[in-house]
N, C-alpha and C positions, 0 to 999 in steps of 0.2 A: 563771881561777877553779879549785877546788879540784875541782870535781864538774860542768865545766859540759857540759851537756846528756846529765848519767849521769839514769839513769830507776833511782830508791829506794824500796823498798816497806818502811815503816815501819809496826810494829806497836803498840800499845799508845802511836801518837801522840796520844792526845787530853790529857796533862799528863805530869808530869814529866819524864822523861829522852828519852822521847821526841818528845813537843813541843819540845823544845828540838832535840832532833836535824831534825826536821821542818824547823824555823824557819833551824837553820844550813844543812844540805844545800841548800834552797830559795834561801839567801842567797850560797852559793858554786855555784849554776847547775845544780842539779839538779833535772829532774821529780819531784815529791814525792807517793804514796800513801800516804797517814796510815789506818789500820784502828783501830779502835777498835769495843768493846762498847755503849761512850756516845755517843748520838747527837751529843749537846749540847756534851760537848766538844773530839770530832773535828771538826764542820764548825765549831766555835768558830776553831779553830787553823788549820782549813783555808782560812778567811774572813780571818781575821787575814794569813795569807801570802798569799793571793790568787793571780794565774794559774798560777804555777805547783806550786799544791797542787790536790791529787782526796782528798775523806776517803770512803770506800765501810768499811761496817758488817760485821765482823767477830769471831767467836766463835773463837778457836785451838785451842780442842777439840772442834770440831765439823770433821773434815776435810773435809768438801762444802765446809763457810762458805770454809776457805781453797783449795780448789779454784778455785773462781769466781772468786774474788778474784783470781789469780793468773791465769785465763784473759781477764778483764775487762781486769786490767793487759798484757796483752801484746796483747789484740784491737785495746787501742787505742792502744798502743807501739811493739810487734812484739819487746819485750824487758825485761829487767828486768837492769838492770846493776849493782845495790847491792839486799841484803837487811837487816834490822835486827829481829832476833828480840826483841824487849822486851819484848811484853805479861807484866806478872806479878801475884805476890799474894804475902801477907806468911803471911798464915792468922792465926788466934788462936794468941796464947803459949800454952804450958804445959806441964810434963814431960811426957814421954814416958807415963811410965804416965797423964798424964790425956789423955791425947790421944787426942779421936774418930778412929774411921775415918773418917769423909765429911771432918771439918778434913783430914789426912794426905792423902786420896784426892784430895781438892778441888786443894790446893798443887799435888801432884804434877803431875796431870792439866792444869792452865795452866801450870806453869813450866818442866814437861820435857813430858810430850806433846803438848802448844803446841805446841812449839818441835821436834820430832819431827816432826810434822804439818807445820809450815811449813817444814823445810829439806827434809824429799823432793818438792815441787812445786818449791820455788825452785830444788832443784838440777835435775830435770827439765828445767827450763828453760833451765837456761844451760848444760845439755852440749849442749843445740839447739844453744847461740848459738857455744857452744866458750869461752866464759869469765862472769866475774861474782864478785862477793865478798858476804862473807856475814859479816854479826857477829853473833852470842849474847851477851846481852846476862846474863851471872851476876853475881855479888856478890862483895864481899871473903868477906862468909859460903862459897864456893863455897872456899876453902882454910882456914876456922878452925872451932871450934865457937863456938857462939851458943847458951847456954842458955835451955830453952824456945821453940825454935825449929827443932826436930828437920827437919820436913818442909819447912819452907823452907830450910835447911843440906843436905838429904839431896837435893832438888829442884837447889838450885846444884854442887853438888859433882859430882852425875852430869852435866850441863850440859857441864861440860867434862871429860871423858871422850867424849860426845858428838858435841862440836866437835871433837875431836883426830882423832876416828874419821873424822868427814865429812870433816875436811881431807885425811886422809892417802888417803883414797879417790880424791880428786877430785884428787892433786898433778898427774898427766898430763893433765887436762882441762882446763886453764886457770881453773881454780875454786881461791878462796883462802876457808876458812874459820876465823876467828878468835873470841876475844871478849874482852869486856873484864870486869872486876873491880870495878867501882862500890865504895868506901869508904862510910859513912855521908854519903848525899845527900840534901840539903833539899826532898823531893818531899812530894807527898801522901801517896803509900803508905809514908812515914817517919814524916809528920804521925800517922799513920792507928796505927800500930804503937806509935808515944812512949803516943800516947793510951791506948792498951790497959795501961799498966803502970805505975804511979804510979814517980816517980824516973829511968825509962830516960832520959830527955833526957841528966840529969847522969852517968851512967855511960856512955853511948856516948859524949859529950862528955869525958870524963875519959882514954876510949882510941885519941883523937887525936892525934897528935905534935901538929898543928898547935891542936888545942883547940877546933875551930869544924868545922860543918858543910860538906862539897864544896857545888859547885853544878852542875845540871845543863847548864849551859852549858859546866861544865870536860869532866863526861864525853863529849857530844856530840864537842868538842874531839876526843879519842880514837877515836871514834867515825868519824868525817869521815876523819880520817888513815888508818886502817884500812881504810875503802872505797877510797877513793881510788889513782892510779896510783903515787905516793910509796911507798905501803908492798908495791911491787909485789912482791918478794921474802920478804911475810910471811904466810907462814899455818900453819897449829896452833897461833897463839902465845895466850897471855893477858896482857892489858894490863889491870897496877893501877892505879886512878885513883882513891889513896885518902892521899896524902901519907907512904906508907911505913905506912899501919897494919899491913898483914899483915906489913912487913916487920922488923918490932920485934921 
């Protein structure tokens, strides 16, 4: 198997991209720590996969929240071999000049200082261990502009700047950190966004080559490969997993 008996700490496991990552890593033989905000539908997903899923309650901008989390997962591992930075938010649309500071502050603060916060304990750890890999999970948004989306665009973009940094840091330590480019995915937090804007469905649907929304079982896909011993010789890289949109 793909990941079998790698120990994965998954962020923002309670639906979309990362329940499904949960679900596959779990299903190619990996110990699986699902984090989540929501009570309800981390230990959903974590019930769903059974023994070898742990869902433990996590906040990504609260650096103690992921402290613990990280000390928890190794008390009762001795290691963490696969990281999977995902927890995010969308924020509220809207131009720039309408844009509160707390919506801007908000984005930022879960989708990059999140993700800040969880790669200095996860790397911590695995210069212990002398290896480990690591994905950041940005968007196709993280290379194009997306109007009325400033902080969630300015959030993914710096993401990988980021990842490039921590990778480059970490090449002599056996530490591989990547990430991936998620296209327009049929998650909640898409559901969640379509809703906020009368028409978007038909306009993001229009800037598809393929015409139809990803699924997060494709990204997972990218996901898995990434951790895995296969992509041993890959890190700083960014993986689109969006049917060639950014590449148009």
């Amino acid at each position: 198997m793909l990941l079998e008996d790698k120990v994965a700490f998954i962020t923002g496991g309670g639906s979309g991209i990362g329940e499904a990552t949960a679900k596959l890593f779990a299903s190619e033989g990996a110990n699986v720590i699902i984090t989540d905000i929501d009570d309800v539908s981390g230990e959903r997903v974590s019930n769903e996969i059974g023994s070898k899923a742990t869902y433990l309650k996590c906040d990504v901008t609260n650096e103690e929240d992921v402290l613990a989390v990280i000390n928890e997962i190794t008390k009762t591992h001795s290691r963490i071999d696969c990281a999977v930075n995902n927890a995010g938010i969308t924020g509220n649309p809207s131009n720039i000049e309408d844009t509160t500071y707390d919506n801007w502050f908000k984005v930022i603060h879960v989708n990059l200082t999140g993700v800040f916060f969880c790669l200095k304990h996860e790397i911590t750890q695995m210069i212990k261990q002398g290896s480990g890999s690591i994905v950041n999970v940005s968007s196709g948004a993280g290379l194009i502009a997306v109007p009325s989306m400033a902080a969630y665009c300015a959030s993914k973009h710096a993401l990988l700047g980021l990842t490039k940094t921590a990778a480059t840091e970490n090449l002599s330590r056996g530490i591989r950190v990547n990430s991936v480019l998620p296209g327009s995915t049929k998650t909640p937090l898409l559901d969640q966004a379509l809703n906020m804007s009368e028409g978007m469905e038909e306009i993001i649907l229009n800037s598809i080559p393929s015409g139809k929304f990803g699924t997060p079982q494709e990204v997972a896909e990218g996901i898995a490969w990434l951790c895995s011993d296969r992509a041993s010789f890959v890190s700083g890289a960014s993986l689109a997993i969006d049917y060639g949109t950014v590449s148009r």
